[in-house]
C-alpha positions in Angstrom: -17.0 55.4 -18.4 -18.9 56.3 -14.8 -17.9 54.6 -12.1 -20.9 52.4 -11.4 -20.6 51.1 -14.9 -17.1 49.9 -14.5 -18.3 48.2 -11.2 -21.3 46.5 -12.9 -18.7 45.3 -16.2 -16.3 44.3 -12.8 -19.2 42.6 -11.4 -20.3 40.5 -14.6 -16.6 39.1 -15.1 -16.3 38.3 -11.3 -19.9 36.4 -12.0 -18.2 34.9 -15.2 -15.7 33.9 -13.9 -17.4 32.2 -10.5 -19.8 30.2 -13.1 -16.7 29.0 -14.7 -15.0 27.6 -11.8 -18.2 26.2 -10.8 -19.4 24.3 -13.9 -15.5 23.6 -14.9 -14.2 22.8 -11.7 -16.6 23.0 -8.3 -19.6 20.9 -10.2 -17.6 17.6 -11.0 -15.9 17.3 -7.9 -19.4 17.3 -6.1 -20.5 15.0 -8.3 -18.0 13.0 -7.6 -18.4 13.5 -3.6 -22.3 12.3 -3.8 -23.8 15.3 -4.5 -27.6 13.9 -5.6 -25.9 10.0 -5.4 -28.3 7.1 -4.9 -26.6 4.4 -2.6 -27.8 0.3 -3.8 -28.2 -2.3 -2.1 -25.8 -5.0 -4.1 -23.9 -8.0 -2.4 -24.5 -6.8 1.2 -27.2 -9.8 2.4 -25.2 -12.1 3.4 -22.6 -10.3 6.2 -20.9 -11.0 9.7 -19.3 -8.2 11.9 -16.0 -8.8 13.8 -16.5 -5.2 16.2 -13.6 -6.8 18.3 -11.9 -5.2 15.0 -11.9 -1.0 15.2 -10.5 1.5 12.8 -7.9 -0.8 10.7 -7.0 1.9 7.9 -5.6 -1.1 6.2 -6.3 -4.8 6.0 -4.0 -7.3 3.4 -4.8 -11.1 2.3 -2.3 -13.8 2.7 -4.8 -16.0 0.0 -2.7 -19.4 0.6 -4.0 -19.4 4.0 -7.3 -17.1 4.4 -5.3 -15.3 7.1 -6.2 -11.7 7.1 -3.5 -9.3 8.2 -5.1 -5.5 9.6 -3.4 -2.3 11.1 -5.8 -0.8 13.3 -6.5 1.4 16.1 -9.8 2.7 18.4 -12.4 5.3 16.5 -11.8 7.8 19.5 -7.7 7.8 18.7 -8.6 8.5 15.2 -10.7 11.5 16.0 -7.7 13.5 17.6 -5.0 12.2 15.2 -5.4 11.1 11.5 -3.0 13.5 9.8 -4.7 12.6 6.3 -7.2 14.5 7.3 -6.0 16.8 9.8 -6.7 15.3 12.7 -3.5 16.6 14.7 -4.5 16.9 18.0 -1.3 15.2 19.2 -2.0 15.0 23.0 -5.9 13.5 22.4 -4.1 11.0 20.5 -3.1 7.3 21.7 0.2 5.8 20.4 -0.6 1.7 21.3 -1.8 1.1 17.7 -1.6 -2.6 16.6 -1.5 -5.4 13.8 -3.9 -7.9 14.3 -4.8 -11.3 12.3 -8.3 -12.6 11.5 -8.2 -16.2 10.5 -12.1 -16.6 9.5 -12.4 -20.3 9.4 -12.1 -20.2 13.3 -13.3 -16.6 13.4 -10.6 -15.9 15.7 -8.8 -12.2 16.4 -5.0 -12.6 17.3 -3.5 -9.1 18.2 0.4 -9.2 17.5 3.0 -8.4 20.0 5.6 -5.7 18.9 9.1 -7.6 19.8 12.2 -4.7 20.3 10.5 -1.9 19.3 11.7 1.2 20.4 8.3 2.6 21.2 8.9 5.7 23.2 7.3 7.5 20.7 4.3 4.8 20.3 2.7 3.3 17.2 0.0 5.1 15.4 -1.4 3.5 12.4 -2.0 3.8 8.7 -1.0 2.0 5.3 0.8 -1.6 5.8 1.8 -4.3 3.5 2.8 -7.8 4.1 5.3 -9.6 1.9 5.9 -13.2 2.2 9.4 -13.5 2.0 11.8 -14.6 -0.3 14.0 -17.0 1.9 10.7 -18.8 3.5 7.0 -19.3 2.5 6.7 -19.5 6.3 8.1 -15.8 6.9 6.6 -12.7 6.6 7.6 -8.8 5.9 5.2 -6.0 7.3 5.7 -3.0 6.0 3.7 0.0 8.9 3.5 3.3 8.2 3.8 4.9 11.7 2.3 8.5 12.0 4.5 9.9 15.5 3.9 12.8 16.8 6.5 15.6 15.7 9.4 15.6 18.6 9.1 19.8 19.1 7.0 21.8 18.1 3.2 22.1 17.6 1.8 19.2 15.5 -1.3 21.5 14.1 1.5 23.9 12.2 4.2 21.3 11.0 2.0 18.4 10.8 3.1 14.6 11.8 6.6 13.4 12.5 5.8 9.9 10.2 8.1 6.9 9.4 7.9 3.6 7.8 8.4 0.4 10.4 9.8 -3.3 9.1 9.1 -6.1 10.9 9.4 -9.9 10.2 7.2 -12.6 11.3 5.6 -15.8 11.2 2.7 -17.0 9.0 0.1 -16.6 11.9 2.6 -15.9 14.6 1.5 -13.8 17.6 4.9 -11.8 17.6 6.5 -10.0 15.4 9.9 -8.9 15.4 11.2 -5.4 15.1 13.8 -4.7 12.5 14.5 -1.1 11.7 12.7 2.2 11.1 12.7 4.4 7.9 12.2 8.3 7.9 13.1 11.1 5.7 11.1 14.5 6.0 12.3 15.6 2.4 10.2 12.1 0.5 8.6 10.9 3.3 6.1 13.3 4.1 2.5 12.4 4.0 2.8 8.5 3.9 -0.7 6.7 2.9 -0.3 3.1 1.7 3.1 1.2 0.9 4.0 -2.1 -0.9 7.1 -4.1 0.0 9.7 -6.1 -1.2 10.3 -9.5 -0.3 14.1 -9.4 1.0 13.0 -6.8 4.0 15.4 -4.1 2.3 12.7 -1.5 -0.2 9.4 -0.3 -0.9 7.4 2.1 -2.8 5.0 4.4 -0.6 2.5 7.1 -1.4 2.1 10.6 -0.2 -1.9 11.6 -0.5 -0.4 15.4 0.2 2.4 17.4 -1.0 3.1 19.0 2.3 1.8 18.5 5.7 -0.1 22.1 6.6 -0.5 24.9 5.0 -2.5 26.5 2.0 -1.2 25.0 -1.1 -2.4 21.3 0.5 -6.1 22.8 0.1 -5.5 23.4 -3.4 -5.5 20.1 -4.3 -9.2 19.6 -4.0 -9.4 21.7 -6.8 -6.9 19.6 -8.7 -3.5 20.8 -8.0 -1.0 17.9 -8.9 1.6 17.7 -5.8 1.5 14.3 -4.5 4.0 11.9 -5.2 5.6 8.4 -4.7 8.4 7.5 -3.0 11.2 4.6 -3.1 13.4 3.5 -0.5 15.9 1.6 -0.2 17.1 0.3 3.4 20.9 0.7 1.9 20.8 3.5 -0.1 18.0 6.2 1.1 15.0 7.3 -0.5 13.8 9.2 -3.6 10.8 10.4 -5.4 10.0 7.2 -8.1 7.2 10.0 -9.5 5.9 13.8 -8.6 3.2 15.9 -9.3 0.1 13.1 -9.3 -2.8 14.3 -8.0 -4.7 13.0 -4.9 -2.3 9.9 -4.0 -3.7 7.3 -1.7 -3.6 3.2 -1.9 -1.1 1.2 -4.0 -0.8 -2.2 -5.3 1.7 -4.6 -7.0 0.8 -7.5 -9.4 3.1 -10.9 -9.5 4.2 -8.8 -13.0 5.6 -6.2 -11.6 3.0 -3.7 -12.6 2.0 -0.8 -9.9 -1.3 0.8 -9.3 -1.7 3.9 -7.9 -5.2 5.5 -7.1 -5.8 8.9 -6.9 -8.8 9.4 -4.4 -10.4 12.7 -5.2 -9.6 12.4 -8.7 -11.0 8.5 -8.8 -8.7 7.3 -10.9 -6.5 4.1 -11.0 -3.2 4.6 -12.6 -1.1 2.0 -14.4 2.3 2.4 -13.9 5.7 0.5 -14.6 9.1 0.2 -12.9 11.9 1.5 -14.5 15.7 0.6 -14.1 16.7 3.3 -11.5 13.2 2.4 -9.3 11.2 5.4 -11.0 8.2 5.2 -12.1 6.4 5.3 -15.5 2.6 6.0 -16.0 0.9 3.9 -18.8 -2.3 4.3 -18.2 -5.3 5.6 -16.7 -8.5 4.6 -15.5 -11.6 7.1 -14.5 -13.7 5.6 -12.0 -17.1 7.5 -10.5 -16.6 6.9 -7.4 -13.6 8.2 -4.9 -11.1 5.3 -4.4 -9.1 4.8 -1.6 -7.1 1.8 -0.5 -6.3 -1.3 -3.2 -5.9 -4.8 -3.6 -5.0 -7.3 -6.2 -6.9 -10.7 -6.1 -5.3 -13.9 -7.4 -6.8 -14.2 -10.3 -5.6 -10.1 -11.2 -8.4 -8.0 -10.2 -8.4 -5.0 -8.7 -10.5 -4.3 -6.1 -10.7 -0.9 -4.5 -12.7 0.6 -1.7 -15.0 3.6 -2.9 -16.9 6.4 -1.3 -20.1 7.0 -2.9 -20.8 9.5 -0.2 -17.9 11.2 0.6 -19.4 14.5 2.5 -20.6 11.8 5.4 -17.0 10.2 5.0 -15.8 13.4 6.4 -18.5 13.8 9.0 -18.1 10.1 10.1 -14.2 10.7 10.8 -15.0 13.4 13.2 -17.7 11.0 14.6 -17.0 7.8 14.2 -19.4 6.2 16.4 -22.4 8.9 15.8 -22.3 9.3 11.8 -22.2 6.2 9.8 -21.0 6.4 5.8 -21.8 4.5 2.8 -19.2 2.0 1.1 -18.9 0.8 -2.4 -16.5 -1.4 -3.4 -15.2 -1.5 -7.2 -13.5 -4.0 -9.1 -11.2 -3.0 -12.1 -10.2 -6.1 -14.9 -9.5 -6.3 -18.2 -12.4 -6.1 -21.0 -12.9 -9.4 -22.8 -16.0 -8.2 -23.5 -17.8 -6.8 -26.7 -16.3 -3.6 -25.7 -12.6 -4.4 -25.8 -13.3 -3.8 -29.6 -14.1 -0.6 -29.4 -11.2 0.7 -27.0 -12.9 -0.2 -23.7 -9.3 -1.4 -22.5 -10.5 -1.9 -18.4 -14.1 -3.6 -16.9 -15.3 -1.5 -14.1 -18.0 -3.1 -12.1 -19.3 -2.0 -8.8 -19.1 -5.3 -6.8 -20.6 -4.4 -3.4 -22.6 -1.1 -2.0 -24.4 -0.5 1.2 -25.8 2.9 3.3 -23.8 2.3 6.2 -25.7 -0.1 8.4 -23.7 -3.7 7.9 -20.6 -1.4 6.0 -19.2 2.0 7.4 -16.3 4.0 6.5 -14.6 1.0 4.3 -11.5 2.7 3.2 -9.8 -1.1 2.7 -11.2 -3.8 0.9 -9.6 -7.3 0.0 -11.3 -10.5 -1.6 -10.7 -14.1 -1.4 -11.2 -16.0 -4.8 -10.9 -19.1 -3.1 -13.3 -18.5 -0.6 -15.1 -16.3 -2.3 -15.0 -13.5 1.0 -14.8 -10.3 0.6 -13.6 -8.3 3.9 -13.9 -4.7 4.6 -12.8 -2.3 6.7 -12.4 1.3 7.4 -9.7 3.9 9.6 -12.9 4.5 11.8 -15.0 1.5 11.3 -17.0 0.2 13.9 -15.6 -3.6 12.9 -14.3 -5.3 9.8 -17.3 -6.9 7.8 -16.8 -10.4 6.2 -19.6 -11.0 3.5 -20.2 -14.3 1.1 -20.1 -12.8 -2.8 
């Protein structure tokens, strides 16, 4: 056989193969990115902006009150340091993060005062949860993932130095009190979202990348499994509860115990259960269309999940917060009591909320108030939290 035949036979399997990956691979995740997406208008006419609210990655519901708890920073910060997405300039970066409270029957904005905090090293925002406690109805847990920049070394090659912070406050106290930090580089190592316990002393938290920098965190685009959840215990250290999801991001807790875990580029929700040693068990799975981020569980059990039915503008609105704007979708996951539960349709997933960016950018946090029927969202670049009547 000539060489130019072995070349053109070379050149049909290379084509072969590149069709493969496309079709098999490439095609669904663009797909699922937006590629040829139509954003509706649904829920989105009845809206009020708080802008005194920037970039909270995370917001959480206290429901008995209406009090809404949010971890936020500035849109420029986040464009020189969001290690999700690889944001590491370290130096661009501003460490004066801060929880704030939104109480929207006065419509007032509290910021919180950090009381003992070692903060030589700053706060810089992410995930949070916020536990009532166990002891009093009146006293709360937060739970803050704090991205720090690495002590030595060059942040763009070994990635963020992060750490889980505890604090314990009031129910709509303007301090809270510092209690202790939590770090290990060996489970700890791209935290996302965390939920808490309410004695102060464990929590669950995600890692939405298997390692910091490098080449094998591209693969998982593509759908290499490497992320992971982790347990800690205050007494007793920290472990992996379960390895090799893919695509890691929010998490949730219902009153029963039951843990959900959402996998962004692969937008699924993942049932999973506790087991006696703190692992974790998954039962089930639930494909979405959309990419999920951030979760939260409404009173009466729903899920509700912030979605990106653009995500390529996602991207372009985190390197330019002010000058890109990016659709939200918001989806809500229950069980089927419908016709369809008889034939195996197990979960309801309805899309509760869309809009192209103009009244909702960059919501990568969502929560909903049954009782007030609000639904608040919010993004890690946002322009302001948005508070619309559903």
């Amino acid at each position: 056989m000539g060489a130019g035949r072995i070349l053109v036979n070379l050149l049909v399997v290379l084509a072969a193969i590149a069709g493969g990956f496309y079709q098999i691979t490439l095609r669904p995740i663009l797909t699922r990115l937006g590629q040829g997406r139509v954003v509706e208008s649904i829920n989105n006419n009845d809206c009020t902006g708080v802008p005194e609210l920037k970039a909270c990655e995370k917001l959480v519901l206290h429901q008995a009150s209406g009090l809404v708890y949010l971890a936020c920073s500035t849109p420029e910060s986040r464009v020189h340091w969001l290690p999700a997405t690889r944001h590491l300039n370290a130096v661009g970066a501003k460490r004066d993060d801060y929880v704030a409270i939104y109480d929207p029957k006065t419509q007032k904005v509290t910021k919180l005062t950090f009381e003992g905090f070692p903060s030589a090293r700053g706060f810089s925002s992410h995930g949070m949860d916020v536990v009532t406690s166990s002891d009093d109805p009146n006293q709360l847990w937060l739970y803050l993932i704090n991205h720090r920049a690495p002590l030595e070394g060059d942040a763009t090659k070994i990635g963020a130095d992060s750490s889980i912070e505890i604090f314990k406050g009031t129910l709509g106290g303007s301090t809270l009190d510092y209690i202790q930090t939590v770090e290990d580089p060996e489970t700890i190592i791209t935290p996302n979202d965390l939920i808490g316990s309410p004695d102060g002393k464990s929590f669950y938290v995600t890692n939405d990348h298997g390692s910091k920098t490098g080449w094998k965190r591209e693969l998982e685009t593509f759908g290499y499994a490497a992320t992971s959840v982790t347990y800690c215990n205050v007494d007793e250290g920290c472990k992996f509860a379960i390895q090799n999801m893919h695509s890691n991001n929010g998490i949730a807790q219902a009153p029963n115990g039951t843990v959900y875990v959402v996998s962004c580029i692969g937008a699924t929700l993942s049932v999973l259960e506790k087991q006696a040693d703190n692992t974790l068990f998954v039962t089930d799975i639930i494909k979405s269309e959309l990419p999920l981020d951030n979760i939260q569980i409404d009173s009466e059990g729903h899920v509700w999940a912030a979605a990106f039915p653009k995500g390529f503008d996602l991207l372009k609105h985190f390197t330019d917060p002010t000058g890109v704007k990016s659709a939200t979708s918001v989806v809500r996951f229950s069980i089927n009591t419908g016709p369809g539960s008889f034939y195996g349709e197990k979960y309801r997933i309805e899309k509760v909320f869309e809009d192209n960016g103009d009244i909702a950018s960059g919501t990568t946090t969502v929560a909903y108030d049954t009782e007030r029927n609000l639904l608040f969202l919010t993004g890690l670049a946002s322009p302001q939290l948005t508070v619309c009547k559903i």
